[in-house]
C-alpha positions as CSV (number, residue, x, y, z in Angstrom):
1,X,2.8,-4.8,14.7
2,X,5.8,-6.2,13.0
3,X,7.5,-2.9,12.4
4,X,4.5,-1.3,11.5
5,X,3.0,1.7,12.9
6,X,-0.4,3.3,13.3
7,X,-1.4,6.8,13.6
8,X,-5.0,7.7,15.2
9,X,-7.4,6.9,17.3
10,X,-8.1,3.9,19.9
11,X,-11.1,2.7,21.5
12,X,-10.8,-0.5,23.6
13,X,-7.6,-0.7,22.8
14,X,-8.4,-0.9,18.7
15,X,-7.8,1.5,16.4
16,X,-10.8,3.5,15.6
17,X,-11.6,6.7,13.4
18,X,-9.2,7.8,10.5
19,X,-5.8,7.0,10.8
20,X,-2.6,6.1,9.3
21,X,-0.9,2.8,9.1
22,X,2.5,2.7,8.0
23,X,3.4,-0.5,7.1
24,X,7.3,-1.7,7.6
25,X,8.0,-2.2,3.8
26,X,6.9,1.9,3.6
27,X,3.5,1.1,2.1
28,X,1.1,3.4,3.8
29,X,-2.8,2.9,4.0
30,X,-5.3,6.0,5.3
31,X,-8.7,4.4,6.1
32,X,-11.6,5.1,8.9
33,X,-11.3,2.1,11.2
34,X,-14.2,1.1,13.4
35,X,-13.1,-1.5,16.6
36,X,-9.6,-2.0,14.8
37,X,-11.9,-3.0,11.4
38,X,-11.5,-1.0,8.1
39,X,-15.0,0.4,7.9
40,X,-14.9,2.7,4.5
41,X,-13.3,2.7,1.3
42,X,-9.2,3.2,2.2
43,X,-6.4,4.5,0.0
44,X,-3.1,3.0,0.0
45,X,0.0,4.4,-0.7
46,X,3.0,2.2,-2.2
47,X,6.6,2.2,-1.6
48,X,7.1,2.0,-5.3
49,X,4.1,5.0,-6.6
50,X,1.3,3.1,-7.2
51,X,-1.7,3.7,-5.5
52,X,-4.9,1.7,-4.8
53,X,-8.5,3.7,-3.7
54,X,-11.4,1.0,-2.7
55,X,-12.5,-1.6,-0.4
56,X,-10.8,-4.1,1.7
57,X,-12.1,-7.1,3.4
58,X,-8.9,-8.8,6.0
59,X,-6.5,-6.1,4.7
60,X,-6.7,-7.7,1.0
61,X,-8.6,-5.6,-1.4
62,X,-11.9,-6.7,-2.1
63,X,-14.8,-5.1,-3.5
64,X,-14.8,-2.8,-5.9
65,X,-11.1,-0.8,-6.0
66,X,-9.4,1.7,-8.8
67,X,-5.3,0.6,-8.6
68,X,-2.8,3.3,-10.2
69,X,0.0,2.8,-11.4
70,X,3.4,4.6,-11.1
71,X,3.7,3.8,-15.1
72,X,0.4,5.2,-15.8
73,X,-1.3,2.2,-16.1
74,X,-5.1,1.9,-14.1
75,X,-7.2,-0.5,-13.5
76,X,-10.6,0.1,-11.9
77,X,-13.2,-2.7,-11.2
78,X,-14.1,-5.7,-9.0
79,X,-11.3,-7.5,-6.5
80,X,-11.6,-10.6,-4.4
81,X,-9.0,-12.0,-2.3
82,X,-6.8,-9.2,-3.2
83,X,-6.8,-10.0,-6.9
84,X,-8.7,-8.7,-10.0
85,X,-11.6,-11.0,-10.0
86,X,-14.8,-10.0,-11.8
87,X,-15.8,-7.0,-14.3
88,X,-13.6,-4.5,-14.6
89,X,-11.6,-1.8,-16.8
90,X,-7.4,-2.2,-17.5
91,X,-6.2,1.0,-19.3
92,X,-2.5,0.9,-20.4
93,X,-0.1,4.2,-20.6
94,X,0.1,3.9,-24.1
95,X,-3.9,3.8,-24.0
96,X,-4.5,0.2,-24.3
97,X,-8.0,-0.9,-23.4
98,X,-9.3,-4.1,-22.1
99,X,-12.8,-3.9,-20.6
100,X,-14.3,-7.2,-19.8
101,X,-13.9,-10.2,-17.1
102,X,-10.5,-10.7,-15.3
103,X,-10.1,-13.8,-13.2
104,X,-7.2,-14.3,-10.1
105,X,-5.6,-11.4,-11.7
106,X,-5.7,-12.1,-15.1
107,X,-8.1,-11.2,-18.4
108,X,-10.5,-13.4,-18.8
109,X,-12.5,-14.0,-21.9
110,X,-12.5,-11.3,-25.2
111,X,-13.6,-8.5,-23.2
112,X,-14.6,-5.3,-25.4
């Protein structure tokens, strides 16, 4: 596992059930796992205080995912490939909004 660790259940020599994988850099995700699969929404813990509650498809989020982060900024709408990538909602700290299109991470369009 690189340094990373994993808390849980196995089954067949997977990991299956909830469980807790801490990952080397300190990031930590807590997900049901069915045959070594993430098989629910997850939550993921990061090293720096931001934290990320959705779907993940090949340990990349994916899906639809709500990101927090440690400044107060949130994000919550689509991802694919790990990046924002479809409708979704960026609030700011300061209360900033963009609602509208984002595409590989970025805005995309006027939004609202």
């Amino acid at each position: 596992m690189n340094g990373d660790s994993f808390e849980g259940i196995y089954k067949d020599n997977a990991m299956h059930g909830q469980g807790k994988y801490q990952f080397f850099t300190g990031n930590l995700r807590l997900a049901h796992y069915l045959n070594g699969i993430i098989h629910s929404p997850s939550t993921i813990l990061y090293e720096c205080g931001d934290i990320f509650v959705g779907n993940q498809l090949d340990n990349k989020k994916h899906g639809y995912g709500e990101y927090y982060y440690s400044n107060a900024d949130k994000f919550e709408g689509h991802y694919e490939n790990g990046l924002m990538h479809g409708p979704g909602k960026y609030i700011s700290n300061t209360g900033e909004l963009f609602e509208g299109t984002f595409k590989n991470d970025m805005r995309h369009g006027k939004g609202l």
